[in-house]
C-alpha positions as CSV (number, residue, x, y, z in Angstrom):
1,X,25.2,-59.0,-12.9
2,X,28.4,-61.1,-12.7
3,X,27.7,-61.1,-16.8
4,X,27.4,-57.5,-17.2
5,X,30.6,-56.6,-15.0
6,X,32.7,-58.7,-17.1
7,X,31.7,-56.7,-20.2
8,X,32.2,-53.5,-18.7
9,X,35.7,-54.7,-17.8
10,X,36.1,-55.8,-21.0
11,X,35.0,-52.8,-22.4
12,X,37.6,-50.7,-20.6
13,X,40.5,-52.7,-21.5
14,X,39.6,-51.6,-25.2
15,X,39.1,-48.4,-25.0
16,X,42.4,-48.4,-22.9
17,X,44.1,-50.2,-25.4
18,X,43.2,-47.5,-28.0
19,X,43.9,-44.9,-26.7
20,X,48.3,-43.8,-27.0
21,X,48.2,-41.8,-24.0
22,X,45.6,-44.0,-21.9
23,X,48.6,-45.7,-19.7
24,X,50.4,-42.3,-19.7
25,X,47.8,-40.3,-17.6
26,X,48.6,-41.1,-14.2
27,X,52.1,-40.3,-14.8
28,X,50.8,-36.8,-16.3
29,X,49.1,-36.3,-13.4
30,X,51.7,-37.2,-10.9
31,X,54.4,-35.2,-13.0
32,X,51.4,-31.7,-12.5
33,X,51.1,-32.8,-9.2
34,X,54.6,-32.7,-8.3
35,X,55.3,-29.7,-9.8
36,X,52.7,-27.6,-9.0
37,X,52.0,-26.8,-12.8
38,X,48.8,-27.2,-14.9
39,X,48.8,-29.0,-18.2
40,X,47.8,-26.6,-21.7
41,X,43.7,-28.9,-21.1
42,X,43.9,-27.5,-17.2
43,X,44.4,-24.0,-17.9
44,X,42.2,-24.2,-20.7
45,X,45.2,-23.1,-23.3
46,X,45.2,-24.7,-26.3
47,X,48.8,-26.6,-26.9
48,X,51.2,-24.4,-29.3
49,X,53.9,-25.8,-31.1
50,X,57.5,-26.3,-29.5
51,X,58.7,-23.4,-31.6
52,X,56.3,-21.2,-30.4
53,X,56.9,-21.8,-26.6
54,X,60.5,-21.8,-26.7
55,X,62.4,-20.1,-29.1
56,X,63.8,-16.3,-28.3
57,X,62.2,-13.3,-30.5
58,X,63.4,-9.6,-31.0
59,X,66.3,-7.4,-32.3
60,X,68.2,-7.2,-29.5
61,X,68.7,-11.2,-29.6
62,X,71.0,-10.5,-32.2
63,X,73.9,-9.4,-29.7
64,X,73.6,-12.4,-27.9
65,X,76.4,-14.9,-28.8
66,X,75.5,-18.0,-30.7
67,X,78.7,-20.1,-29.9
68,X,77.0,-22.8,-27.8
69,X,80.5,-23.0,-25.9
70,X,80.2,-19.3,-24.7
71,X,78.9,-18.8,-21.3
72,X,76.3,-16.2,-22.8
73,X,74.7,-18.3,-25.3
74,X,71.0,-19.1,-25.4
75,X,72.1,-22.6,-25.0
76,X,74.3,-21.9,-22.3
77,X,72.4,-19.7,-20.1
78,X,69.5,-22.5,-20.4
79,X,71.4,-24.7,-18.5
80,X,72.5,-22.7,-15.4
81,X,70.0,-20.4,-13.0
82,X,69.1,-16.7,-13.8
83,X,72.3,-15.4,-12.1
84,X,74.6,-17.1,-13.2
85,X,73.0,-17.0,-16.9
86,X,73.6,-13.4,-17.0
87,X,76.3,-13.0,-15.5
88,X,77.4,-14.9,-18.8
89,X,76.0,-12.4,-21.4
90,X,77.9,-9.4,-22.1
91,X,74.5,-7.9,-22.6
92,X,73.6,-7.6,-19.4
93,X,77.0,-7.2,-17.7
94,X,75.4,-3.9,-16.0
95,X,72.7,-5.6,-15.0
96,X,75.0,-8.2,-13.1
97,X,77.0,-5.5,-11.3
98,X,74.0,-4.3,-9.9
99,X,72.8,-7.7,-8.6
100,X,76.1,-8.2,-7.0
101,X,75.6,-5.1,-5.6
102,X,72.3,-5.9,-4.0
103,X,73.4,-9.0,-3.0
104,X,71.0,-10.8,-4.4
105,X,73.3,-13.5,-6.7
106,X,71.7,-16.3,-4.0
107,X,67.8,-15.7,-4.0
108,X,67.5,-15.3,-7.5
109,X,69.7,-18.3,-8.3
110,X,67.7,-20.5,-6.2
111,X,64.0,-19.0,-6.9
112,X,62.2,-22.4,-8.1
113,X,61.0,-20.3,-10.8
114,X,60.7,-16.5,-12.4
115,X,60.2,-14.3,-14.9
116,X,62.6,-11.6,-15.3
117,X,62.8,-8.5,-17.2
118,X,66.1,-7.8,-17.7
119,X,67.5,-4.7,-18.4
120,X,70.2,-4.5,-21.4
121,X,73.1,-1.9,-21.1
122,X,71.7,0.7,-22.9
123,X,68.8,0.8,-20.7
124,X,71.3,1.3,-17.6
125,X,73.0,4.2,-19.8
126,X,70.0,6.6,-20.3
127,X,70.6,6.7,-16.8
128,X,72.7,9.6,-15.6
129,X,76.2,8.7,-14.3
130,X,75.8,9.9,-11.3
131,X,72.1,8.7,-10.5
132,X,73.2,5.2,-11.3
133,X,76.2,5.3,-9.4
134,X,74.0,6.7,-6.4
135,X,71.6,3.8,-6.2
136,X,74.3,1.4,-6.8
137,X,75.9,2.6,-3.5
138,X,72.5,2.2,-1.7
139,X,71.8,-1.2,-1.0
140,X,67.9,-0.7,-0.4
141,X,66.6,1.4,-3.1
142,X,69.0,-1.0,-5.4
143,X,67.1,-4.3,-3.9
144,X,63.7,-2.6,-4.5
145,X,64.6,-1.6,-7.8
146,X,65.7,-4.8,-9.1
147,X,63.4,-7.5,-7.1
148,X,60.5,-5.1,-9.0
149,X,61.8,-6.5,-12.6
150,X,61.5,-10.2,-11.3
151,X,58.2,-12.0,-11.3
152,X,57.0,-15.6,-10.0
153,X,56.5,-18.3,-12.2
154,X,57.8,-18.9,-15.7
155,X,55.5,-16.4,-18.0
156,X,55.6,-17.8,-21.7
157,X,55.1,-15.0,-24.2
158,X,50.7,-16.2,-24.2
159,X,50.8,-15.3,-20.6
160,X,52.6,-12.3,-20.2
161,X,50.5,-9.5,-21.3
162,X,48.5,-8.2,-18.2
163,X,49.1,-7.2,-15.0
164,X,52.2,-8.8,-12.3
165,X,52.6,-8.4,-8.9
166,X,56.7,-8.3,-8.6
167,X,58.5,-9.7,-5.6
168,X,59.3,-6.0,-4.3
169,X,55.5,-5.8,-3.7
170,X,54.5,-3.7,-6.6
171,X,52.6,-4.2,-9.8
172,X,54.1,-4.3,-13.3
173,X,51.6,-4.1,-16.8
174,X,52.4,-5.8,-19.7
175,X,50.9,-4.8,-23.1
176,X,51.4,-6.6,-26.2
177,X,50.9,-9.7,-28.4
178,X,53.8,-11.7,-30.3
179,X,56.5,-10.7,-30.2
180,X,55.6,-6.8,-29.2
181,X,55.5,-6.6,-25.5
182,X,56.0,-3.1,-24.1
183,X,56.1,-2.8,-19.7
184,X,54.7,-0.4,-18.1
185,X,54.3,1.8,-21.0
186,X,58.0,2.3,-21.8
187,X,59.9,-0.5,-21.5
188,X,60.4,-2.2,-25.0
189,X,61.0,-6.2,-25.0
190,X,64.0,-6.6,-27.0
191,X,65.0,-10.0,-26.8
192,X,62.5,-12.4,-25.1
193,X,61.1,-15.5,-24.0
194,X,65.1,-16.8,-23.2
195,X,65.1,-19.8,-21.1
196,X,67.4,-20.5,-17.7
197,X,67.2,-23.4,-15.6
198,X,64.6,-21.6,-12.6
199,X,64.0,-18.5,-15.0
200,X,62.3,-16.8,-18.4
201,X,64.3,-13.9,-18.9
202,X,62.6,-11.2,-21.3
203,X,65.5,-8.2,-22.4
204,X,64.0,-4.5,-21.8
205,X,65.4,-1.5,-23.3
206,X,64.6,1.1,-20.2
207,X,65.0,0.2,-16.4
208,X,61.7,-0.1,-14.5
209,X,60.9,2.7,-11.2
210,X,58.6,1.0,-8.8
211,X,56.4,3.7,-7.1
212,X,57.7,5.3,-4.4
């Protein structure tokens, strides 16, 4: 017995030995744990390359500065929470007097994570004037409006087709593949997959109704 231990011991210590991630796996494990995220083998998603899972797609990414020193830069925004990151990009400026509005600058900033859809100025001007400057001035419909575009957890662009339940309550639907992602029907991605520090922040061209 004492004989057949040893080789089993033994035995282990190879395998251990060849294997590059064998003395990384508890650390793997305790960094999911912590988190509260699964790894690619846990959800059962293959691994995609680094370009795949983090670099921004669409048309409308094209407006976004690309001086790393501007506050609106993909390389800026990354660094600071959703908030902040937009209130940076002169793409969503509208976007951020609205939030401001609401009052919301806080619990979005400190969300541990989101997905928002985020929409760009010219989806706030196919509003009428005066409609828009109505539910800016009330504070509810606003808040119900906007907490509907936000989503929990960090949605890469393989997860986000399908349906969402928004922190107002109600349920968005994604459709789409890619880097073609239409919400609800209507809402165009223009300019997705951009990373904050708590958020992933995908650029729609129309502003999203929840149901009354």
């Amino acid at each position: 017995m004492r004989t057949i231990r040893m080789i089993t011991i033994a035995t282990a210590a190879t395998l251990c030995l060849g294997l590059a991630a064998c003395g990384q796996s508890d650390d793997a494990e305790t960094s999911t744990a912590a988190t509260g995220m699964a790894t690619p083998a846990a959800t059962g998603m293959a691994s995609s390359p680094a370009k795949a899972t983090s670099a921004e797609f669409g048309a409308g990414c094209a407006a976004v500065p690309t001086d790393p020193s501007n506050a609106g830069s993909f390389q800026a925004m990354a660094q600071v929470p959703v908030a902040t990151a937009a209130s940076g990009n002169p793409v969503l400026s509208t976007l951020v007097t609205a939030v401001k509005e609401a009052g919301l600058v806080d619990s979005l900033n400190s969300a541990p994570a989101l997905t928002v859809f985020a929409p760009a100025n010219d989806a706030f001007a196919k509003i009428p004037k005066a409609d828009l400057d109505k539910v800016l001035a009330d504070k509810k419909q606003l808040t119900d409006i906007l907490t509907y575009h936000a989503v929990s957890g960090k949605l890469t662009p393989a997860q986000l087709a399908g349906e969402h339940e928004t922190l107002q309550g109600g349920k968005l639907t994604v459709t789409g593949s890619g880097e073609n992602f239409t919400v609800n029907g209507n809402a165009a991605v223009v300019c997705g997959n951009v990373q904050t520090a708590n958020a992933t922040v995908y650029i729609i061209d129309t502003v999203l109704m929840p149901k009354s």
